[in-house]
C-alpha positions as CSV (number, residue, x, y, z in Angstrom):
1,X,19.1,-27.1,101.7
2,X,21.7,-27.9,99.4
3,X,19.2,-29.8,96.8
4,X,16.8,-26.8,97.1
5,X,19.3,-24.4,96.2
6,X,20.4,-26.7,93.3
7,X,17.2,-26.6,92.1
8,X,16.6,-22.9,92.3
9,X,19.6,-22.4,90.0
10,X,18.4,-24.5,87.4
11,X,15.1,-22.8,87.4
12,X,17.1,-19.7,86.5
13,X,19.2,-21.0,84.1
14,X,16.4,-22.8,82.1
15,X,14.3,-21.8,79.2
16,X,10.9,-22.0,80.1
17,X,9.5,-23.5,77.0
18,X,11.6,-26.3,76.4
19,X,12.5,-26.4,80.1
20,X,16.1,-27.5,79.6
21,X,19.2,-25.0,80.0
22,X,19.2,-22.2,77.9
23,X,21.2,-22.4,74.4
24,X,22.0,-19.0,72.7
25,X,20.5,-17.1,75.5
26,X,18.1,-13.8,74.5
27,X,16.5,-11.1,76.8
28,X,13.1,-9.7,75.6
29,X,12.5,-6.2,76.7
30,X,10.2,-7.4,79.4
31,X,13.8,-9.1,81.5
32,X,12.6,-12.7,80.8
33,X,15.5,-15.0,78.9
34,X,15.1,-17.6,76.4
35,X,16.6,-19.7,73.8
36,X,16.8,-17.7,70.8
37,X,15.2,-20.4,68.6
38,X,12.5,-21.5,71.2
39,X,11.4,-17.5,71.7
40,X,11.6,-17.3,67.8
41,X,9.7,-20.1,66.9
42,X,7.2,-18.6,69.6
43,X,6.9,-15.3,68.1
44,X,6.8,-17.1,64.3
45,X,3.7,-18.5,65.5
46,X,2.2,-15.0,66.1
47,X,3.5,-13.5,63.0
48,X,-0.2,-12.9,61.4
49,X,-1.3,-11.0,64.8
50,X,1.6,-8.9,64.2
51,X,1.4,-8.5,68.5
52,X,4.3,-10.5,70.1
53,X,4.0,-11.8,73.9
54,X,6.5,-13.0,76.8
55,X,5.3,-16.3,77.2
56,X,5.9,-15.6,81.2
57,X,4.3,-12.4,81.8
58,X,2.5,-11.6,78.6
59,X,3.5,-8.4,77.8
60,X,3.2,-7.3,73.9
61,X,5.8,-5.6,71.9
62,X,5.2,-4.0,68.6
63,X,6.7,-3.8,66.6
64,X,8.4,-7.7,67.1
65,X,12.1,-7.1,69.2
66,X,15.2,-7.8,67.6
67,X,16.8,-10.2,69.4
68,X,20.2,-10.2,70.1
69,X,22.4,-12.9,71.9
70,X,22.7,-12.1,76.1
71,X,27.1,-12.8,75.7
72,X,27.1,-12.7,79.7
73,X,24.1,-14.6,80.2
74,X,25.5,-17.5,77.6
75,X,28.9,-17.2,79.0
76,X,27.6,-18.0,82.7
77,X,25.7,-20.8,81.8
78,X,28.6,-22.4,79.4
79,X,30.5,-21.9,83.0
80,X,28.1,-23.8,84.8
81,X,28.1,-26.8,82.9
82,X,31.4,-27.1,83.7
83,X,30.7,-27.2,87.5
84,X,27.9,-30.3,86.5
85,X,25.1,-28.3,86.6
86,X,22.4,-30.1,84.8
87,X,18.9,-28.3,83.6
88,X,15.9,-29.8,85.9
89,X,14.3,-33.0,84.4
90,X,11.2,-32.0,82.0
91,X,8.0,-32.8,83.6
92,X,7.5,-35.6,81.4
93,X,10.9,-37.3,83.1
94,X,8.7,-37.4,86.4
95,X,6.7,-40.9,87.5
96,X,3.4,-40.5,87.0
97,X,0.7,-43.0,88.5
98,X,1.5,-45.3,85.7
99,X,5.2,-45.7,85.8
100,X,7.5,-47.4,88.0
101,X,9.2,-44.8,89.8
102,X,12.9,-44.6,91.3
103,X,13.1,-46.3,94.6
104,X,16.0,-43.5,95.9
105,X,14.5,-40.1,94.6
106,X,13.0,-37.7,97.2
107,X,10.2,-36.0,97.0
108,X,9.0,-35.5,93.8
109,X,10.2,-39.2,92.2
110,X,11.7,-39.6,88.8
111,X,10.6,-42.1,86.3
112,X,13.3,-45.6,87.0
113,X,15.1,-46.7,83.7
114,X,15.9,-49.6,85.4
115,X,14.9,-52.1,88.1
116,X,17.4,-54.0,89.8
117,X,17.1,-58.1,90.8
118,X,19.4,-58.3,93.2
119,X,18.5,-55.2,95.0
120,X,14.9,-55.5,94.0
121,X,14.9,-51.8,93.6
122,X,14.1,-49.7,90.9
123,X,16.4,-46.7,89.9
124,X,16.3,-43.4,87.5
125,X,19.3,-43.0,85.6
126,X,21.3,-40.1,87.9
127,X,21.0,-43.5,90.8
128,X,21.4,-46.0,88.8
129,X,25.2,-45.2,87.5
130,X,26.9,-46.9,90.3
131,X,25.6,-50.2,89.0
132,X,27.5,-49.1,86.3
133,X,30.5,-48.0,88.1
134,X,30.9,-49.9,91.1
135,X,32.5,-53.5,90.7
136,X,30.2,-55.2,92.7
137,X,27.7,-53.5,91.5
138,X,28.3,-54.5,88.2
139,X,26.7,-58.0,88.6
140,X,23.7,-57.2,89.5
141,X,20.8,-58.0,87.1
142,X,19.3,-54.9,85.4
143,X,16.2,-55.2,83.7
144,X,13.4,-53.0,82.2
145,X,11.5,-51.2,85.2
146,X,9.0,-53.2,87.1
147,X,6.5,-53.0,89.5
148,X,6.4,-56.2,90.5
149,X,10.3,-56.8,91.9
150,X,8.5,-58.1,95.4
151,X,7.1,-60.5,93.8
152,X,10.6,-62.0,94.0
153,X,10.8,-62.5,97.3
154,X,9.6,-66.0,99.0
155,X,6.6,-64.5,101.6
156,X,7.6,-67.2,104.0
157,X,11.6,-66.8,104.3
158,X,11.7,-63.1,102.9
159,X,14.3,-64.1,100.7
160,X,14.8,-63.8,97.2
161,X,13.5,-66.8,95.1
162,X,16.2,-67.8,93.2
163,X,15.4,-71.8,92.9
164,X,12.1,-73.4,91.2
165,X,10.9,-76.5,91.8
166,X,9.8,-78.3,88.9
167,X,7.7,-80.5,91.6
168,X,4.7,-77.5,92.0
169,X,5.9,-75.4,89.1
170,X,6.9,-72.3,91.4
171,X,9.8,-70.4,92.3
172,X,10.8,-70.6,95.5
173,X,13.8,-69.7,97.5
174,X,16.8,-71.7,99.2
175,X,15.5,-72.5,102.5
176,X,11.9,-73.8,100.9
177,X,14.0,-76.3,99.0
178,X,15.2,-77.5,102.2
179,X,12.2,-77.4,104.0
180,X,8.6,-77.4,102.4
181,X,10.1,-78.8,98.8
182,X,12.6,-81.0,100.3
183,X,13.0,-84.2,97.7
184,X,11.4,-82.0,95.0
185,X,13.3,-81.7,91.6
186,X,14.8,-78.4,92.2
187,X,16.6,-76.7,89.8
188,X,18.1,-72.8,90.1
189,X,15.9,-70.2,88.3
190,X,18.2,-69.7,85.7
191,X,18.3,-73.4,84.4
192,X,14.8,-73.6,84.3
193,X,14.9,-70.3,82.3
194,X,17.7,-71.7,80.2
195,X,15.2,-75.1,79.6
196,X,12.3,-73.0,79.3
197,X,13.9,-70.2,76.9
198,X,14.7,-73.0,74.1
199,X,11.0,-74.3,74.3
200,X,10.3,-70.6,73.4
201,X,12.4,-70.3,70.5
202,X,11.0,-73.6,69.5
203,X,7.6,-72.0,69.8
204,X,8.5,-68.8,68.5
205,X,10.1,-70.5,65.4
206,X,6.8,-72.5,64.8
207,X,4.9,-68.8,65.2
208,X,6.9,-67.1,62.6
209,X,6.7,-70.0,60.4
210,X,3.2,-69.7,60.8
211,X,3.4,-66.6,60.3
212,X,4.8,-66.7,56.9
213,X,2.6,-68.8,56.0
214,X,0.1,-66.7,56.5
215,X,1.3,-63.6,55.3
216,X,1.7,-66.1,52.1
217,X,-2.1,-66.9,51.9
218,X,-2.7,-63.3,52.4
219,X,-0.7,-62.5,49.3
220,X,-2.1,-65.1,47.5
221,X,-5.7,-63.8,48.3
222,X,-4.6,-60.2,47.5
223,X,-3.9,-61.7,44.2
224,X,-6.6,-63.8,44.0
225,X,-8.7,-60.4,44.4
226,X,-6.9,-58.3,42.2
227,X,-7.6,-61.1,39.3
228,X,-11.4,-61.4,40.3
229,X,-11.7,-57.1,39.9
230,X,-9.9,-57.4,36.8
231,X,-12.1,-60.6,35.4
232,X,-14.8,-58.8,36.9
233,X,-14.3,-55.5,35.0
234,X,-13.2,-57.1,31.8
235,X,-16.5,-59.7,31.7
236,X,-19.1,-56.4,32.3
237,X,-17.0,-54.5,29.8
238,X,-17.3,-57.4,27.6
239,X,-20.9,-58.0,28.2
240,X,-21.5,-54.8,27.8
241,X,-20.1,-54.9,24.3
242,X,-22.0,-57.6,23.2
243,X,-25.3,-56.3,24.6
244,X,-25.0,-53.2,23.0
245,X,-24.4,-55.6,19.7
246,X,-27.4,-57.3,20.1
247,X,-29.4,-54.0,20.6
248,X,-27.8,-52.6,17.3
249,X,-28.6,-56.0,15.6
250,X,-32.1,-56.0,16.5
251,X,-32.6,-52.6,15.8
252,X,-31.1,-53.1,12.4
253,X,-33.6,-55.7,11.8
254,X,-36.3,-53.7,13.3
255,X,-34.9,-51.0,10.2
256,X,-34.6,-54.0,7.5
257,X,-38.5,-54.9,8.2
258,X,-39.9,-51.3,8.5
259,X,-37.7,-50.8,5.4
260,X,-40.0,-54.1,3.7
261,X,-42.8,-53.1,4.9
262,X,-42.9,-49.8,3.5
263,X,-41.4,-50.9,-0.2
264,X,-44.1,-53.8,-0.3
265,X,-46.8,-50.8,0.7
266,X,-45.3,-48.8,-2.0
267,X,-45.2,-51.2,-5.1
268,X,-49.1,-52.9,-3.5
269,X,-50.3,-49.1,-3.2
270,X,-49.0,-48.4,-7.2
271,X,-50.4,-51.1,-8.3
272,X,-53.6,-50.9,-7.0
273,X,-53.4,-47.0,-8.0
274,X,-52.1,-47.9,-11.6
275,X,-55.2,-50.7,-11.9
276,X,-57.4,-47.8,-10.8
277,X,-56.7,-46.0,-13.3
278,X,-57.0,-47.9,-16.1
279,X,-60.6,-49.1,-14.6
280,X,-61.6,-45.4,-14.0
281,X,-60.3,-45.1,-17.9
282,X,-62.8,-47.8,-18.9
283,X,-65.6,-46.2,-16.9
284,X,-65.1,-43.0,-19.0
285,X,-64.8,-45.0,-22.1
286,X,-68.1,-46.8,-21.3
287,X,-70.4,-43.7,-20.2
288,X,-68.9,-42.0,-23.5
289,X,-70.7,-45.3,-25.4
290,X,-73.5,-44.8,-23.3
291,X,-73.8,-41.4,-24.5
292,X,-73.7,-42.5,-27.8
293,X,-76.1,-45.2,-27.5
294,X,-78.6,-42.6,-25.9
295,X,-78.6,-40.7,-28.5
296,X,-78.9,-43.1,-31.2
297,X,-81.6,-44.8,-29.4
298,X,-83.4,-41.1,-29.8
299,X,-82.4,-41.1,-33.1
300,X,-86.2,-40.8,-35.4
301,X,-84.3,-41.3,-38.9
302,X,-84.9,-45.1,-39.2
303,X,-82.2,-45.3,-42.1
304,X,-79.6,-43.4,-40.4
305,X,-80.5,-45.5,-36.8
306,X,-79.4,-48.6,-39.2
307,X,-76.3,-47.4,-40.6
308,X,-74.6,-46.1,-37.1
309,X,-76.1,-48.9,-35.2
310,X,-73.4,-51.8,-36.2
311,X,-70.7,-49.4,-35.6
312,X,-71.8,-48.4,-32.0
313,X,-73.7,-51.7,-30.6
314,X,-70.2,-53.9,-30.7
315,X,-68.1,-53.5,-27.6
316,X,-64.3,-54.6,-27.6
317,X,-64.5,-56.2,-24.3
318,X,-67.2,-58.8,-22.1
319,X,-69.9,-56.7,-20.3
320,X,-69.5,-59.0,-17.2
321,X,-69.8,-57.6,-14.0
322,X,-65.8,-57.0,-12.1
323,X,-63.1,-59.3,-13.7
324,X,-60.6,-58.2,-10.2
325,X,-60.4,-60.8,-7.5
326,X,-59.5,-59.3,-4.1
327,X,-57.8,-62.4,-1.7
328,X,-59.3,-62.3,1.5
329,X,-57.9,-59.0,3.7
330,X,-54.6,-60.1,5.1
331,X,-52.4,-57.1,4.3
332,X,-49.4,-57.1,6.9
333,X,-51.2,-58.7,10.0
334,X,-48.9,-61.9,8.8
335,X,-45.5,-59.7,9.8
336,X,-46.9,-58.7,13.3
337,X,-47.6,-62.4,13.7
338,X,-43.7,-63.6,12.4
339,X,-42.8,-60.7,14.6
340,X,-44.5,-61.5,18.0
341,X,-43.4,-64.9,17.3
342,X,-39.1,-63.9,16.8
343,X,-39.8,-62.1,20.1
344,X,-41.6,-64.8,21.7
345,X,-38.9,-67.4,20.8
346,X,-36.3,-64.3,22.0
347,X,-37.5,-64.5,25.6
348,X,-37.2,-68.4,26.0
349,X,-34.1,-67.8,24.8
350,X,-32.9,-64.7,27.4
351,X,-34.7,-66.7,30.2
352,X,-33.0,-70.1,29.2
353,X,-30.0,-68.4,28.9
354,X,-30.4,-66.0,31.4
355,X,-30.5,-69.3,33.8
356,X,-27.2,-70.4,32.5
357,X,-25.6,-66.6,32.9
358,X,-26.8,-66.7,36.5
359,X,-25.7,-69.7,37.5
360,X,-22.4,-69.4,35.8
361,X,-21.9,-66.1,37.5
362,X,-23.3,-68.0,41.2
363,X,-20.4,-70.6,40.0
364,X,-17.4,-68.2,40.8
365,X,-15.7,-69.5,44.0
366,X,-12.6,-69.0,45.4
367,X,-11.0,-72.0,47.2
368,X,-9.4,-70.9,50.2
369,X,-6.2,-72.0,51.0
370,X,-7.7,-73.1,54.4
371,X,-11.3,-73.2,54.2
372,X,-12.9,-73.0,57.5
373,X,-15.3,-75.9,57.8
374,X,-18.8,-75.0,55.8
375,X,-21.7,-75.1,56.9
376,X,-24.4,-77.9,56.4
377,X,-27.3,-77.0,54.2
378,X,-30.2,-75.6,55.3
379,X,-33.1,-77.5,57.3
380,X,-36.2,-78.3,55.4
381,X,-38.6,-75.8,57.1
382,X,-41.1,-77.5,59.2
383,X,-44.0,-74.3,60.1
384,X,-45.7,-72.6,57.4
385,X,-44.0,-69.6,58.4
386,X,-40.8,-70.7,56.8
387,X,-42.2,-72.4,54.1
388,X,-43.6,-69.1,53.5
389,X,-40.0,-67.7,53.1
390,X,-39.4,-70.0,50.5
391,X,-42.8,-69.5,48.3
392,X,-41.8,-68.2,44.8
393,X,-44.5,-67.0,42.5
394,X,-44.8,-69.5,39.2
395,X,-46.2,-68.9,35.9
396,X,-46.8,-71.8,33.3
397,X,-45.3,-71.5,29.7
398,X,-47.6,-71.4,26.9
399,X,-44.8,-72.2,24.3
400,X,-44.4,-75.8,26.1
401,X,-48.6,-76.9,26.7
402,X,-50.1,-79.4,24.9
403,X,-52.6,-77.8,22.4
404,X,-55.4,-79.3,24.4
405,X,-54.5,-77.5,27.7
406,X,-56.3,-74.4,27.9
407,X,-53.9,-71.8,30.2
408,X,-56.2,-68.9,32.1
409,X,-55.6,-66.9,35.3
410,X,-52.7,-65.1,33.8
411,X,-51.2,-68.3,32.9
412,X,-51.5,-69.9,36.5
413,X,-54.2,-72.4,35.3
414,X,-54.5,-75.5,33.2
415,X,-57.7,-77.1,32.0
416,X,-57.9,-80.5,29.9
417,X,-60.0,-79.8,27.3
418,X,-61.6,-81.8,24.3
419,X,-60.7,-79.6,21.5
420,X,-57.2,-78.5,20.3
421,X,-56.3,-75.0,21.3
422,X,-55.2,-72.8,18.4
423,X,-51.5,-72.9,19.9
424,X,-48.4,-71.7,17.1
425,X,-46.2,-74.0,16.2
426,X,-43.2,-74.1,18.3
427,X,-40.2,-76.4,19.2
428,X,-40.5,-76.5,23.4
429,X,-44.3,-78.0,23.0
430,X,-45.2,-81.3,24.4
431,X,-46.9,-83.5,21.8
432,X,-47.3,-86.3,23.2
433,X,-48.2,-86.1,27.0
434,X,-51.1,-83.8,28.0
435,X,-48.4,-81.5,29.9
436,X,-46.8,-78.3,30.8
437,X,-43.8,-76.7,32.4
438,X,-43.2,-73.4,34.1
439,X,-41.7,-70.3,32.2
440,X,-39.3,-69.1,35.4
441,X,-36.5,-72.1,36.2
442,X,-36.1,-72.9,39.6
443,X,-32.8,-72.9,41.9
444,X,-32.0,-72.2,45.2
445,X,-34.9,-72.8,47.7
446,X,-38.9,-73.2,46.2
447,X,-41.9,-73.7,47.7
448,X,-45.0,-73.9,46.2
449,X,-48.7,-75.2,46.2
450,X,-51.0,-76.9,43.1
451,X,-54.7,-76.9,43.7
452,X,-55.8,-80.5,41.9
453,X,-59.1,-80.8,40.0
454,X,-59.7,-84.4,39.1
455,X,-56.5,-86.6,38.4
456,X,-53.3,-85.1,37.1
457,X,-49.7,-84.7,38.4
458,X,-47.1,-82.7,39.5
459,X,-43.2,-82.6,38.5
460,X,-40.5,-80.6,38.2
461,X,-38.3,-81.3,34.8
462,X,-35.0,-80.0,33.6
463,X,-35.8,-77.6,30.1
464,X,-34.0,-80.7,28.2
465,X,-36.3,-83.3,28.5
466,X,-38.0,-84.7,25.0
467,X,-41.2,-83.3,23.8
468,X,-42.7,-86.2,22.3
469,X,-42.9,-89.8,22.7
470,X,-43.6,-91.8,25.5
471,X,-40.2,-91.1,26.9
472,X,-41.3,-87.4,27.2
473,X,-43.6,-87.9,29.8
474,X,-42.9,-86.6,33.6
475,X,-41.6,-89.3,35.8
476,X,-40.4,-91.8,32.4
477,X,-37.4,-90.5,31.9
478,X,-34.4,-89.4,34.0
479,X,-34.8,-85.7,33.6
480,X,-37.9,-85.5,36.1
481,X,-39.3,-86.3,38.9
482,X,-43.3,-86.8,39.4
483,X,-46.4,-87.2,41.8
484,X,-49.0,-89.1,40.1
485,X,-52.4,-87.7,42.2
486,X,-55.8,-89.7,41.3
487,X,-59.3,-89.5,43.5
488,X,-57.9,-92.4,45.7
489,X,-54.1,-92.7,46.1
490,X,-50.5,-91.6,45.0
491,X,-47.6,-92.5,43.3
492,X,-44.1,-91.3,42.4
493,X,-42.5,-92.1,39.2
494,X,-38.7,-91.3,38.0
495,X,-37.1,-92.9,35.5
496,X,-40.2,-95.4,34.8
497,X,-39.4,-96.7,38.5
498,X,-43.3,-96.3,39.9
499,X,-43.1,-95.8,44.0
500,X,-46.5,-96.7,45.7
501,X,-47.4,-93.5,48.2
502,X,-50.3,-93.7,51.3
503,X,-51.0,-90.7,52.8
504,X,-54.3,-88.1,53.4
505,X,-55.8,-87.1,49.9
506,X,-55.9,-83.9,49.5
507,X,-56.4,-81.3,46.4
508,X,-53.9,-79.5,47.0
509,X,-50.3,-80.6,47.1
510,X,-47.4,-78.9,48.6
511,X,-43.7,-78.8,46.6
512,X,-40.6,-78.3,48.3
513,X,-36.9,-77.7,46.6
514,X,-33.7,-76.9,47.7
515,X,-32.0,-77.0,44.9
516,X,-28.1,-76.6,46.1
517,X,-29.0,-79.6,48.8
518,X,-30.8,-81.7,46.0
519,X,-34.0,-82.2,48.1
520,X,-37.0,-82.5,46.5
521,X,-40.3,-83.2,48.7
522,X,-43.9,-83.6,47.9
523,X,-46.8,-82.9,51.0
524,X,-50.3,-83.4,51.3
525,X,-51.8,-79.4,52.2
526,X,-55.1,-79.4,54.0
527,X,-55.2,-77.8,57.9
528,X,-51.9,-79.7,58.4
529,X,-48.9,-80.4,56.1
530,X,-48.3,-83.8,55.5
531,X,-45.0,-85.2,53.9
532,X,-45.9,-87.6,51.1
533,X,-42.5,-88.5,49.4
534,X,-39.2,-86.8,49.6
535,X,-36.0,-87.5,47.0
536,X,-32.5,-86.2,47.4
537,X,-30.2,-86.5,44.5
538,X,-28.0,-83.9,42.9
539,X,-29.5,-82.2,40.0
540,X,-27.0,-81.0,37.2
541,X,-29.3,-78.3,35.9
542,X,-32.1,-75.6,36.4
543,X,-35.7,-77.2,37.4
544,X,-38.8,-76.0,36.0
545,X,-42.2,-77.1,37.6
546,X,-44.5,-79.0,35.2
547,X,-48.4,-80.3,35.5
548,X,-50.0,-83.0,33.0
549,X,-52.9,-85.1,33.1
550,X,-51.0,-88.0,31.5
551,X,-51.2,-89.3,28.1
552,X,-55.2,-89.4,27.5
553,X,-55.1,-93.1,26.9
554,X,-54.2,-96.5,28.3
555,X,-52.1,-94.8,31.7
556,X,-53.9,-92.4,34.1
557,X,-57.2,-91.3,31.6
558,X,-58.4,-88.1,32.4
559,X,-61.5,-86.4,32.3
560,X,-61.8,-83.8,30.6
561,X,-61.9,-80.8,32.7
562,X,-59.7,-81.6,35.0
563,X,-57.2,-78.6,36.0
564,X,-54.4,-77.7,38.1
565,X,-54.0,-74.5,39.7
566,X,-50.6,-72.9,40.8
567,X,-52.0,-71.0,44.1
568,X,-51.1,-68.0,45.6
569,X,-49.0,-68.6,48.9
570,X,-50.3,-67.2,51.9
């Protein structure tokens, strides 16, 4: 009855919003008390209502109360903490399902503080000060609250395990070491903890040096990303720079020939106009003559005929038809050629370079400070279906074929043909072999397919190799790799090394490229896929795919006609 009555008191004497005993007691004009700052902050909250409440009953007050300080109400509390009346715990100071909760509360349970392994109870703090007063009590071992203290207690001998045997690595209490674990290694619990505490340190001082050694890497890479942002930023401001250079420099020279052009038109056009003139001058002269001539022809006095007839009959210049030679009609179709041809050797030049930007961009890597183990290359696919991943569409290069290889089918097809083509000079054609290289380079993974007419070959060749000579051709030289096809057989050639190949003819012939792996693979296409010859090596540089028909004499003589078609993937 006692307890009750202790509670209903602090009830009374409590604030009901922060639930401990009231500071600076207030009375509303309802009869409810408060703290003056809790019931302030309360109304605060409701200042833009401007309608104030009793957080108890609810009743509104307008305008808001002045409060005033309740001197007896604060006065009979200050007098009751004298007595050790304490405001009633918070609700939060309860156990919940959670928490471990005191093993001496009644009823309603308070959250323990501490849990006890000698008693192998668990206390709140209002029970657990005689451990803290009472000598005995005093060397008890207190530590955070647990649910588990039975666990402590040996289920056989229901006594506390205070022993471990180092036999069966398990605690267990003093009559197990004389019974059950009799001529184990037994040690107390404590020296095992004491043995088992300095492996942790060890352990934990190997964590934190680990520890620091990673948060070391991770500063490094934080670095390591700031500088690749900044390099980034500064190399597209850069290239940026020089891009917009190049624009302004070709559209300055794009202003120097328009400029040309239309001075050359000018002067042509005057002098054309100023030769004009002087011939229309010459026709007015000459019909004037005419006139003259008429009418002395008409003339009937014989004797006056014969005295103006020296005089008129002499002309100062040759009667010959046009004396003005006109050169064939070329006017400034010679520019548009020069030009196309600048632009022409422009774009090898972007997609040479283009080839080295790219892979000089693909180049920056960072090297981990512990790089997880990579990853092997890709497989070589084996259905069509993954080769079909790997297809790339091919054009050929008309600034690299031989002038008696016809290109057609939007540069897809070569022909051998008797007659020179009427190619422009330029400094990427092959003139020596009957050959051909791509326009796109290759890296990465390739696939594609040639459809053979006749005997010819197929390569792929770095964009260095020679374009003359019998060093130039694909397969003699170290710079590329080439299947030789004729009506009967195979071969591979690199480096003048010649490799006899057996395997199904077919007319068309499958190529293969993994460029980062440096595998390069030829196959025989028909309803299967046949491998015919694969290399792996390490190329140094972009590939570009080639075709040729050989050299025309002496090794593999081709008819003419033969062609090689890049097909269509599907």
């Amino acid at each position: 009855m006692a307890q009750k009555g202790d509670e209903l008191e602090r009830e009374t004497f409590s604030c009901s919003i922060c639930l401990d005993l009231l500071k600076k007691p207030v009375t509303i004009p309802c009869g409810h008390s408060y703290c003056m700052e809790c019931i302030k902050t309360h109304w605060d909250e409701e200042d833009q209502k401007g309608i104030y409440s009793c957080p108890q009953c609810r009743q509104t007050f307008i305008p808001r109360p002045v409060l005033g300080k309740n001197t007896m109400l604060a006065a009979l509390v200050e007098q009751l903490k004298k007595t050790g009346l304490q405001a009633a715990p918070a609700d939060h100071c309860y156990a919940g399902p959670e928490d471990v909760a005191c093993d001496v509360c009644t009823g309603r349970k308070l959250k323990a503080s501490k849990s006890c392994l000698v008693c192998l109870a668990s206390y709140c703090d209002k029970h657990l000060q005689p451990h803290y007063e009472a000598a005995p009590l005093k060397k008890h071992k207190l530590v955070e609250p647990s649910k588990n203290l039975q666990e402590n207690i040996c289920s056989r001998h229901d006594e506390v395990m205070k022993m471990f045997c180092r036999t069966d690595q398990k605690c267990i209490c003093y009559l197990c070491s004389v019974d059950e674990h009799k001529g184990h290694d037994t040690v107390s619990a404590a020296a095992e903890r004491t043995e088992r505490q300095r492996e942790l340190e060890v352990s934990r001082l190997e964590i934190q040096q680990r520890i620091q050694d990673r948060e070391k890497d991770v500063k490094l890479l934080q670095q390591e990303v700031e500088a690749i942002n900044h390099s980034a930023d500064t190399t597209v401001e850069d290239s940026e720079k020089i891009f917009t250079q190049l624009i302004h420099l070709i559209q300055k020279r794009s202003s120097d020939v328009k400029q040309q052009i239309r001075s050359q038109q000018e002067t042509e056009v005057r002098r054309v106009k100023e030769l004009q003139e002087k011939l229309e001058q010459k026709i007015t002269e000459l019909k004037r003559r005419d006139a003259e001539l008429k009418q002395l022809s008409h003339t009937e006095d014989h004797s006056q005929f014969l005295h103006n007839y020296p005089s008129l009959s002499a002309l100062s210049e040759s009667t010959h038809s046009s004396s003005i030679n006109i050169r064939p009609l070329t006017h400034f179709e010679d520019v548009t050629a020069a030009v196309s041809e600048l632009r022409d050797k422009l774009q090898d030049i972007l997609t040479d370079r283009w080839t080295n930007i790219s892979l000089a961009v693909a180049a920056v890597d960072v090297l981990l400070p512990h790089p997880e183990p990579e990853a092997g290359p890709e497989p070589e696919p084996k259905s069509r279906d993954g080769f079909l991943q790997c297809s790339c569409e091919i054009t050929l290069d008309p600034n690299t074929a031989h002038t008696r290889l016809l290109l057609s089918d939007g540069n897809r097809k070569v022909t051998l043909m008797e007659q020179h083509q009427s190619y422009s000079h330029h400094p990427d054609r092959f003139t020596g072999w009957l050959q051909v290289l791509s326009r796109e380079s290759l890296t990465g993974r390739c696939y594609w397919e040639v459809e053979m007419r006749g005997t010819g070959c197929v390569a792929v060749a770095y964009k260095t190799i020679s374009r003359a000579g019998n060093e130039s051709g694909f397969g003699f030289n170290d710079k590329s790799w080439a299947l030789y096809c004729n009506q009967t057989d195979y071969e591979f050639r690199y480096n003048s090394i010649r490799t006899s190949i057996s395997g199904p003819r077919s007319s068309r012939v499958g190529v293969y490229l993994d460029h980062g792996a440096g595998i390069l693979s030829f196959y025989s296409v028909s309803e299967t896929r046949t491998l015919l010859h694969r290399v792996q090596t390490t190329f140094t540089q972009p590939l570009h795919a080639g075709l040729g028909f050989g050299l025309g004499l002496g090794l593999w003589i081709c008819r003419i006609g033969c062609s090689a078609e890049l097909c269509k993937v599907e």
